[in-house]
N, C-alpha and C positions, 0 to 999 in steps of 0.2 A: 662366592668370593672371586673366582674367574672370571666373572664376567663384570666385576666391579672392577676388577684390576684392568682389564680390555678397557673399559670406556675412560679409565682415571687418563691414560696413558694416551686414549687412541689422537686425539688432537697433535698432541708431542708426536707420535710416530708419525704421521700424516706431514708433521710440515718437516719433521730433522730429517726422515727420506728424501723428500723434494729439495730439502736445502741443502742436501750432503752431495745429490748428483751438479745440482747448480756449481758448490766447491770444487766438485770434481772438474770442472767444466773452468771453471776460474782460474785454476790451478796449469791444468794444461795450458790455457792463455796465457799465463805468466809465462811460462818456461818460453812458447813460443816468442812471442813478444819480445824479450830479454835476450834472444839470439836470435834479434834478427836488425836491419837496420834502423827498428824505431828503440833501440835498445839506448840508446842514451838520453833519448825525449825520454823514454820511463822513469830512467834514473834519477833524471833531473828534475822532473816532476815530483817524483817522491822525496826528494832532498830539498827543494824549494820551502821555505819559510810563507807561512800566513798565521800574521799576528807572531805570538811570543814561539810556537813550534812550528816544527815540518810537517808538513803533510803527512810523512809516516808518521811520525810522531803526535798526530791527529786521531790518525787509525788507531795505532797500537795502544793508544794512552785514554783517549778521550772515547771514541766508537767503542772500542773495547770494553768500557765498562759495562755499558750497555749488555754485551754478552755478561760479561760477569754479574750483571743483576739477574739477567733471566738466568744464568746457573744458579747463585746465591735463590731466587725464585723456587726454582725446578729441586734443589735439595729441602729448604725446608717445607715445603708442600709433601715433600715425599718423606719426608722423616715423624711431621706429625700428622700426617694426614692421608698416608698416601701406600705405596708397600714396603716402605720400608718404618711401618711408624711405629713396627713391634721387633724386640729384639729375636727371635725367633726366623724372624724373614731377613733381617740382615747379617744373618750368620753366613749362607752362603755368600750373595755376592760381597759381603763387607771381607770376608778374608780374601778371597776371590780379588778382590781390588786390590789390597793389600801384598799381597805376593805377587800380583801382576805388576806394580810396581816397586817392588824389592828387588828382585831381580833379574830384570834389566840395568839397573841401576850398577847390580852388581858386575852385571856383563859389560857395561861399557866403562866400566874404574879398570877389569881387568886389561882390556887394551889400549887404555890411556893411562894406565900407570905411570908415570917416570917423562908423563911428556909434556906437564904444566897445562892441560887441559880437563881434570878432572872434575873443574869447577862446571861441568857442562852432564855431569851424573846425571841430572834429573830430567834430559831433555828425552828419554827412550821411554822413560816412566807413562807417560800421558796417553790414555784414550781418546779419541775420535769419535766423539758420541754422533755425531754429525753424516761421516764420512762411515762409518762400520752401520749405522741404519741404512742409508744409503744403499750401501751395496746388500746389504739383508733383506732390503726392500725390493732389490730386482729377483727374487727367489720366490716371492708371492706365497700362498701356501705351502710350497714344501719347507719352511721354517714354521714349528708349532710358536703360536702368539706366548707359551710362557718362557718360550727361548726371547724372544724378541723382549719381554717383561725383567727378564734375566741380565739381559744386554743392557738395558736402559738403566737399573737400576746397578750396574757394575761401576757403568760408565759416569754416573753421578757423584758413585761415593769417591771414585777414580778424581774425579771435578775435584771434588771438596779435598780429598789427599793433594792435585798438587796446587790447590789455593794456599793451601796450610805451608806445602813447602817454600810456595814465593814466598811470603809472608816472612817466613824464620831465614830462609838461605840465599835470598836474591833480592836483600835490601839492605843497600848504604848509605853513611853518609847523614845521618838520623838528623832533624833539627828538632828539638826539644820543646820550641815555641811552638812554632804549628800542628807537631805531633799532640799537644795538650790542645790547642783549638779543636782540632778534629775530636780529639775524645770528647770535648765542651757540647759540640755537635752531635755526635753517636748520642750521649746521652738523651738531648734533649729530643732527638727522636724515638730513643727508648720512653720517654716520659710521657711524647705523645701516643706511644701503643699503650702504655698502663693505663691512661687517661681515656683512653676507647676514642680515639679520635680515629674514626673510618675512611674520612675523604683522603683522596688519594693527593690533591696537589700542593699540602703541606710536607709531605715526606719529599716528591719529589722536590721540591725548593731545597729544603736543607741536604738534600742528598746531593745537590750540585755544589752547594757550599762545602760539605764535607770530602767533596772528587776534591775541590781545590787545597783545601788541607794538606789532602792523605797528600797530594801529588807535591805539594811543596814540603811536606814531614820528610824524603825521600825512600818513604813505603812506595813500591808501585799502586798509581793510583787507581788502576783495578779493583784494587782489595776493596776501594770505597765501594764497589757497585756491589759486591758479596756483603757487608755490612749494613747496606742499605737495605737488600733483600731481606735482610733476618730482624728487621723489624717491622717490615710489613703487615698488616694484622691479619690473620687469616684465622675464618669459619672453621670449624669441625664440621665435617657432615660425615658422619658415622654411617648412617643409616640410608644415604641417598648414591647411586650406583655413581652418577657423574656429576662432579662440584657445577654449581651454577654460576659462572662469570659474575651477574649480578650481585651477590648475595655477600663475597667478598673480596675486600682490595686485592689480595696478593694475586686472585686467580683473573681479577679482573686487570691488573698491571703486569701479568704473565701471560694471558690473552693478545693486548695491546701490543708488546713486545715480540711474537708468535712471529708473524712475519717480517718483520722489520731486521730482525736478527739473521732467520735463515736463510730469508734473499735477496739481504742488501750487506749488511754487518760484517758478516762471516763471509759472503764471496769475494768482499770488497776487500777484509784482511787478506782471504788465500792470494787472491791478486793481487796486491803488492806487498806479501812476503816470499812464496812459493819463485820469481823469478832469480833463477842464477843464469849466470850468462859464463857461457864455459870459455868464452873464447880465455885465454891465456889458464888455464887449469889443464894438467896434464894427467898422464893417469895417476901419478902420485896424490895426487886429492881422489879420487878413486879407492884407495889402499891407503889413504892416510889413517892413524888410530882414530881420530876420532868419528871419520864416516863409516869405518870398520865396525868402532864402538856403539855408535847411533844406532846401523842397520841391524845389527847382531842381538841388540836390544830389545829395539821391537820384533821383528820376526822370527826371535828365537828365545829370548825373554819372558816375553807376554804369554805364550803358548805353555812355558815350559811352567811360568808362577800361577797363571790362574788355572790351567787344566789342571797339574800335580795339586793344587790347592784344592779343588773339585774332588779328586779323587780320591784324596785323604780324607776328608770330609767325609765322602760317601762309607769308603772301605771303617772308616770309625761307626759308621751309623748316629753321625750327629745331624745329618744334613739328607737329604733326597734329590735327585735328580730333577730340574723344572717339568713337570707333567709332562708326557708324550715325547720326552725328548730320549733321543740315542745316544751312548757316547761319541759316536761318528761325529751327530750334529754339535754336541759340547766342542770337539774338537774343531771343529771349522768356526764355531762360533769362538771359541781363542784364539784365534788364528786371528779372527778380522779385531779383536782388538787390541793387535799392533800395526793398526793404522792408528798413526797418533799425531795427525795433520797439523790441528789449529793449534794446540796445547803444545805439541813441541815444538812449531815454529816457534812461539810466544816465547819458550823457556830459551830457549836459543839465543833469540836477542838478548833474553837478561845476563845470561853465564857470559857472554861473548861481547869484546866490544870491538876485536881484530875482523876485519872483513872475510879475511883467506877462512878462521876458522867457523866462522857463520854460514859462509858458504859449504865450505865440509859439511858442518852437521844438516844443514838441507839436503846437502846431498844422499846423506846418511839418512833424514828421515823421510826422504821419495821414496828411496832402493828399499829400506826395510817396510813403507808402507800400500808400497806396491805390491810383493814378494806376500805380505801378509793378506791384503785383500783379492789378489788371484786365490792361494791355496786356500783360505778362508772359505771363496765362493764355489770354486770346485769340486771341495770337499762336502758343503752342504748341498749343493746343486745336486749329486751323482748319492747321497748319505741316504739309507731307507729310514721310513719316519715308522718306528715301531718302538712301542712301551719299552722301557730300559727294566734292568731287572739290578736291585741291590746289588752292588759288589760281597761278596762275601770274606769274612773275615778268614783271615788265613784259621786253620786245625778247626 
């Protein structure tokens, strides 16, 4: 079963490591760039109109879905077919995800209380599946693969929690007619999985029909790419150690999508969302609630919901530790997931539509997902890799 779950996974880890140092790398360029003097050519680039949007609003809307098909992908591959396709194996990381995203959520209401920012809770919630490989990847062997197994499959259900929340809490404004076209849609690509229709470039045709739907219902039209994903047809192979591309659409339209995602998609968002430009921010955006709230979130949030989630688990005896792993290394492995890069920028923009407090909560999610992916890497880097022994129940 370990070494079924190594090959399901190894492709994903191989390209989200590569594509998370590339973000990394994107990221720093934004900041750079945005203070410096091509800081208004950026600006103005990214606010420039082609066709009915902006450019960002290309990235964030159109490109983006893209990413949200390969997650919508990457969840049900793993839910029915994958390590999470039995309820036994998602007990850990599904509570794990669940509490990693409680509270933070909580942490950042507590210091934006009272200051008409609230509406920006969900932005601390988000893992980095991308950026927390990434940096687990420069560790090499001293992280055991079912920590890495652990992380991946956190950071999925993490996905699908905050799809769910865009969905319910970061859409206005509903139009009744297209919100029914698009359902018109969704079906009839339900009809073509019932119907066993395998080719892959019928879905996609109506999947771009149904982006335009979701996008004019005013659902983010993201959600279309998650929707698309969960009717994709996909094989069972039960008995076979690594799915074969060939054999079905989902893994062969999750294939396709592999790098296109990680090293063009994703670095293309961090760089042109990751850039603030400080000039006129003083340290009060520093100390503001909501960059307080953001930071606080992830780097002490994330640690405190999914570790204490972990632990409880364990000390009940419903759950076990991922093979060969330390609590040392659980810990550093919570730590790096509050890096929560792509997904809170995302949430960011939707909660916000004032620049000063857009820029706070970036700021907010640099400071906390830096502070998380240094103590993250530190603490596994220097953590001894020795068999964990059951917490024992107290008396």
């Amino acid at each position: 079963m370990a070494g079924r779950i190594q090959n399901t996974i190894r492709k994903f880890l191989e390209s989200g490591t590569s594509g998370g140092l590339l973000l990394i790398a994107a990221a720093v360029l934004a900041l750079i760039v945005a203070n410096s003097p091509l800081a208004e050519a950026y600006f103005n680039v990214l606010h420039a109109y082609v066709g009915p949007l902006s450019v960002a609003h290309w990235i964030n809307d159109a490109l983006m879905a893209l990413f949200f098909l390969m997650v919508g992908l990457e969840i049900k591959r793993e839910m029915v077919d994958g390590h999470l396709s039995s309820w036994p194996r998602r007990i850990l990381p599904g509570v794990a995800a669940a509490a990693g995203m409680a509270v933070p959520a909580l942490i950042y209401l507590f210091f934006t209380a009272g200051t008409g920012a609230t509406h920006g809770w969900a932005i601390p919630s988000a893992t980095d599946i991308a950026f927390a490989l990434g940096v687990i990847s420069l560790l090499g062997s001293r992280v055991p693969t079912s920590l890495k197994v652990f992380l991946a499959a956190l950071a999925i259900l993490d996905d699908l929690g905050a799809v769910v929340v865009i969905g319910l809490f970061y859409t206005t404004g509903l139009s009744p007619v297209d919100l029914g076209l698009a359902a018109l849609v969704l079906a009839a690509l339900i009809g073509m999985n019932r119907a066993g229709v395998m080719r892959l470039w019928p879905y996609l045709v109506l999947g771009a029909v149904l982006w335009f739907f979701v996008w004019q219902s005013g659902i983010h039209a993201t959600i279309a790419g998650v929707l698309l994903a969960l009717t994709i047809p996909l094989k069972r192979t039960p008995a076979t150690p690594e799915a074969r591309p060939s054999e079905s659409p989902l893994h062969r339209l999750e294939h396709a999508l592999m790098a296109p995602v990680a090293f063009l998609i994703i670095p293309v968002f961090g760089f042109a969302n990751a850039g603030v430009s400080f000039a006129g921010l003083g340290s009060e955006a520093l100390l503001a609630p909501v960059t307080i709230g953001v930071a606080a979130g992830l780097a002490l949030g994330k640690v405190i919901g999914i570790f204490g989630a972990v632990a409880i688990l364990v000390r009940l005896d419903w759950a076990d530790l991922p093979p060969g792993a330390s609590w040392m290394q659980m810990l550093g492995t919570s730590l790096l997931c509050g890096i929560g890069f792509t997904m809170s920028l995302f949430i960011s923009l939707l909660a916000f539509s004032q620049p000063l407090l857009q820029d706070e909560a970036k700021i907010g999610i640099l400071m906390g997902s830096l502070v998380s992916g240094i103590a993250g890497y530190t603490i596994l880097r220097f953590a001894k890799r020795e068999a964990p022994r059951r917490m024992q129940s107290a008396g």
